[in-house]
C-alpha positions in Angstrom: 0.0 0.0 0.0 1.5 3.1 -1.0 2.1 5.8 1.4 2.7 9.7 1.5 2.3 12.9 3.1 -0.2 15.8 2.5 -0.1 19.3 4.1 -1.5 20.8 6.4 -1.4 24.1 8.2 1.5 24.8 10.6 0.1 24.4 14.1 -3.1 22.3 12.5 -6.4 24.0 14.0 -7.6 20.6 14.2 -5.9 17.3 15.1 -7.0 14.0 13.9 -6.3 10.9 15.7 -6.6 8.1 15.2 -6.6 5.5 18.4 -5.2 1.4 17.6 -4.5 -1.3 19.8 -5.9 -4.5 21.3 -9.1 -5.0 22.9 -9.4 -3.9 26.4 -5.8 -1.8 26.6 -8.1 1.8 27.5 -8.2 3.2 23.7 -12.2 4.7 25.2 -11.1 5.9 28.4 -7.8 7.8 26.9 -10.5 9.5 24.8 -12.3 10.2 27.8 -8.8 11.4 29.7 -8.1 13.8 26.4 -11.4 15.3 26.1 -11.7 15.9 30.3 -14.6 13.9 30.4 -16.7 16.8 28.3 -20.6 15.7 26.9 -19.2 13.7 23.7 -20.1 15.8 20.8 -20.1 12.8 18.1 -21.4 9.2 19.2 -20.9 8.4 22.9 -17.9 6.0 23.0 -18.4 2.5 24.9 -16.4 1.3 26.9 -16.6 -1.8 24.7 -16.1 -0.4 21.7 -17.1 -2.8 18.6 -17.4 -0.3 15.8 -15.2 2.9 14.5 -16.3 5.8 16.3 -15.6 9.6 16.1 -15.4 11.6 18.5 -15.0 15.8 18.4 -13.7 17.9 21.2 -11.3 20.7 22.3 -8.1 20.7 24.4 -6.4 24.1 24.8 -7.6 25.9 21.9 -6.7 22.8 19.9 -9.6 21.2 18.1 -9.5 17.2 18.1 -11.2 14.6 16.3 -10.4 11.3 18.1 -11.4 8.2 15.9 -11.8 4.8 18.6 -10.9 1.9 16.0 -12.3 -1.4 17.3 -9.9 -3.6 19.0 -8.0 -5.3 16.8 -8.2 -9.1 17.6 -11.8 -8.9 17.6 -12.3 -12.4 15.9 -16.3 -12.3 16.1 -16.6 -9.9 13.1 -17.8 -11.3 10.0 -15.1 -10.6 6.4 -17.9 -8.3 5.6 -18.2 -6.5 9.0 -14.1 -6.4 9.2 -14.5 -3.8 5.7 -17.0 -1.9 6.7 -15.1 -1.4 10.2 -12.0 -0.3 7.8 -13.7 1.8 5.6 -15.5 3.6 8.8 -12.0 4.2 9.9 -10.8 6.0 6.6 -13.9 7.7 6.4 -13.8 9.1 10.1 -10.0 10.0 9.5 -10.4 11.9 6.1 -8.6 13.1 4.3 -5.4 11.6 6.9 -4.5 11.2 10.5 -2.0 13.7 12.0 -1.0 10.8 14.3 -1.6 7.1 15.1 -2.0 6.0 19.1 -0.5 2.8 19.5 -2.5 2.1 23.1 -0.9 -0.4 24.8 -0.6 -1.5 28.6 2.5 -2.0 30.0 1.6 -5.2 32.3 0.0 -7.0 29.1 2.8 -6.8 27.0 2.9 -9.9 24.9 4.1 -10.9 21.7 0.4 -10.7 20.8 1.1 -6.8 20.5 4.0 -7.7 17.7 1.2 -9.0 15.6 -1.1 -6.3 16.5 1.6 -3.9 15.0 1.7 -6.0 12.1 -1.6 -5.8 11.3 -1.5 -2.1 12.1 0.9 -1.5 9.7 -0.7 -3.4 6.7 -4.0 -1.6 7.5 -2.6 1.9 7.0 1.1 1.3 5.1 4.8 1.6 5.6 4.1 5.4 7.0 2.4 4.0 10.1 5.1 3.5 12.6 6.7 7.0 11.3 3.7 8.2 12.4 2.8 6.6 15.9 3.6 7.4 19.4 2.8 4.5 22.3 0.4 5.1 24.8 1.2 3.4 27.8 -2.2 3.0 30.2 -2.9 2.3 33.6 0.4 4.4 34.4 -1.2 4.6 38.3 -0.4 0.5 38.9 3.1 1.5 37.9 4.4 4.9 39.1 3.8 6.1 35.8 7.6 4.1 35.1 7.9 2.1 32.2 9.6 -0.7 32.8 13.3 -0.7 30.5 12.8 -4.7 29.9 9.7 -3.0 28.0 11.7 0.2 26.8 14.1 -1.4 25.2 12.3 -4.1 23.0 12.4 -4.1 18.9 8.6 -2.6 19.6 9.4 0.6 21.2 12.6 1.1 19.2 10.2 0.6 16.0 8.4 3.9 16.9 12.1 5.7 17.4 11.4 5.4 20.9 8.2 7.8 21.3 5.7 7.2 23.6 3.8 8.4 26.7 2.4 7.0 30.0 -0.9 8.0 31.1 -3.0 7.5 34.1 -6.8 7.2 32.9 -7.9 7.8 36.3 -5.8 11.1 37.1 -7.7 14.2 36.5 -4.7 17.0 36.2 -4.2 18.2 32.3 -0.7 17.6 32.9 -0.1 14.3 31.2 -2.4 15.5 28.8 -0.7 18.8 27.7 2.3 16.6 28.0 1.2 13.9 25.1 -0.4 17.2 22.9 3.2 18.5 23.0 4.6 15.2 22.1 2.1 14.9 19.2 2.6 18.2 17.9 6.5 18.1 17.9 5.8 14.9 15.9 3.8 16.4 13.6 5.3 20.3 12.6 8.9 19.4 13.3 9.3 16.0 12.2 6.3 15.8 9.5 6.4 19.6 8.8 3.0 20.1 9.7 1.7 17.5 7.2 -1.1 14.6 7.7 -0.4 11.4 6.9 -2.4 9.4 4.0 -2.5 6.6 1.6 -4.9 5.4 -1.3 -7.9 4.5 0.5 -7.6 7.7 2.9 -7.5 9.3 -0.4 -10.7 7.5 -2.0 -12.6 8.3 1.0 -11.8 11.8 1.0 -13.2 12.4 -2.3 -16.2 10.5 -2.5 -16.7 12.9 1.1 -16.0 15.8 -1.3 -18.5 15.1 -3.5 -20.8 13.9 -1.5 -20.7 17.4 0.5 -21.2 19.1 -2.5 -24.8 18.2 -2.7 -25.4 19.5 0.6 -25.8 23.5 1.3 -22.7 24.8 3.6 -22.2 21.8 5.0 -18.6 20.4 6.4 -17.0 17.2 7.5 -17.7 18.7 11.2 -21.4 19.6 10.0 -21.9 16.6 7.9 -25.2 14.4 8.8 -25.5 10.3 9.6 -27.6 10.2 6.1 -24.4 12.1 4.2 -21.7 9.7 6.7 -24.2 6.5 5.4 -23.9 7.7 1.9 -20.5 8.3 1.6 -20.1 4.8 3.3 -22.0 3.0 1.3 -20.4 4.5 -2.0 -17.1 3.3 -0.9 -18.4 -0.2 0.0 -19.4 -0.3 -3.4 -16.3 0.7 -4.9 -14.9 -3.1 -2.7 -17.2 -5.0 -4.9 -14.9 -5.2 -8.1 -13.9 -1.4 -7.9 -10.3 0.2 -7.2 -10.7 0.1 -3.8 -11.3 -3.7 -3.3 -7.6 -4.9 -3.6 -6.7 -2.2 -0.9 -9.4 -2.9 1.4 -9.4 -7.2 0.7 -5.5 -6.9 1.8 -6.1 -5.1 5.1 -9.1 -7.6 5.5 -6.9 -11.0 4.7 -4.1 -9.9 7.5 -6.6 -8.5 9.8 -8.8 -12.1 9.7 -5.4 -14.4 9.0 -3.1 -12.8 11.8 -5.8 -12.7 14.6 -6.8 -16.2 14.1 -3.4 -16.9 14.6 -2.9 -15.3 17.9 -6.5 -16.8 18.7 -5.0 -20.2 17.8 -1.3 -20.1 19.6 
């Protein structure tokens, strides 16, 4: 899957990230931690979460969209649920992520979260890890101190060391302006201020273009469950023997193959 940058503003206006990682690791309650527990202006997220969700807030001035991905070794979903969940994704992320959440917990840590990456990575291309910081949760059960025996495994050094402890239950902005700093020096220093994005990001930001074209003054941030539905089911289409279905058929063949395997071992 081919892979590249677009721009964006310096200092983006709005942030867009997007939250990966295996079930039950605290993706929903780090959105809750970012957003200071605020009345969730998009769908409520679960603590369960089972389908991609956006969700919109504000964190100093900052606006962010936080997309909750479904965990990824969630082996009940059907092929044909597992695309839709993928094409949600790129649809709630459009036209690109700024940056990728790897959530992890430290006291889990398992080869299982090698193949997570994996699948990660064949999902949204070669520009993922480039692109990711880890989330450490649950940093209250350890002092907030990462052990090195964790710190120093191929993982970590495969996202150039960047990552972030937080406490889900701690209610000082602290640790959050801390991982917003982190995110942003990723993004206009490293990335200069550019989004990341690949073919199906691509697809799905154009068929939203057009889409929102039809409606009067409406945005991505305005844009209705009918137009969302729409622009969903135009891109599901395009799976069916169109030029998305080798992209979206790949991400779907490691996503089922690689988490039966875990399943299995």
């Amino acid at each position: 899957m081919a892979s590249r940058h677009s721009h964006s503003k310096s200092k983006a206006p709005e942030l867009r990230i997007v939250l990966v990682g295996k079930t039950g690791v605290g993706k929903t309650s780090t959105i809750h931690t970012l957003l200071g527990n605020p009345s969730l202006t998009d769908t409520s997220a679960s603590s369960d979460t089972t389908q991609c969700q956006s969700v919109r807030g504000e964190c100093n001035g900052q606006k962010l969209v936080l997309i909750d991905t479904p965990g990824i070794f969630n082996t009940k979903k059907s092929k044909e649920e597992v695309v839709r969940e993928v094409v949600k994704c790129m649809i709630c992320a459009a036209p690109g992520p700024h940056v990728f959440l790897y959530v992890m917990q430290p006291d889990t840590f398992t080869s299982e979260d090698y193949r997570a990456v994996e699948i990660i990575q064949r999902i949204f291309g070669k520009g993922f890890k480039d692109n990711t910081v880890v989330l450490f949760t649950c940093g209250d059960e350890i002092d907030g101190k990462i052990p090195p025996k964790i710190l120093n495994t191929a993982l970590i050094k495969g996202f150039n060391g960047r990552y972030h402890c937080f406490d889900n239950t701690e209610t000082s902005p602290d640790q959050v302006n801390e991982l917003l700093d982190k995110i942003n020096e990723l993004v206009h220093n490293k990335n200069k201020g550019r989004f990341y994005s690949n073919e199906m990001f691509k697809q799905a930001q154009e068929v939203l273009a057009q889409e929102l074209k039809k409606e009067a003054a409406m945005t991505p941030d305005t844009a209705t469950d009918e137009v969302l539905n729409r622009v969903l089911s135009i891109l599901l289409s395009l799976t069916v023997g169109g030029p998305m279905e080798k992209l979206v058929n790949a991400a779907v063949k490691i996503v089922t193959e690689k988490a039966g395997e875990c399943i299995t071992q």
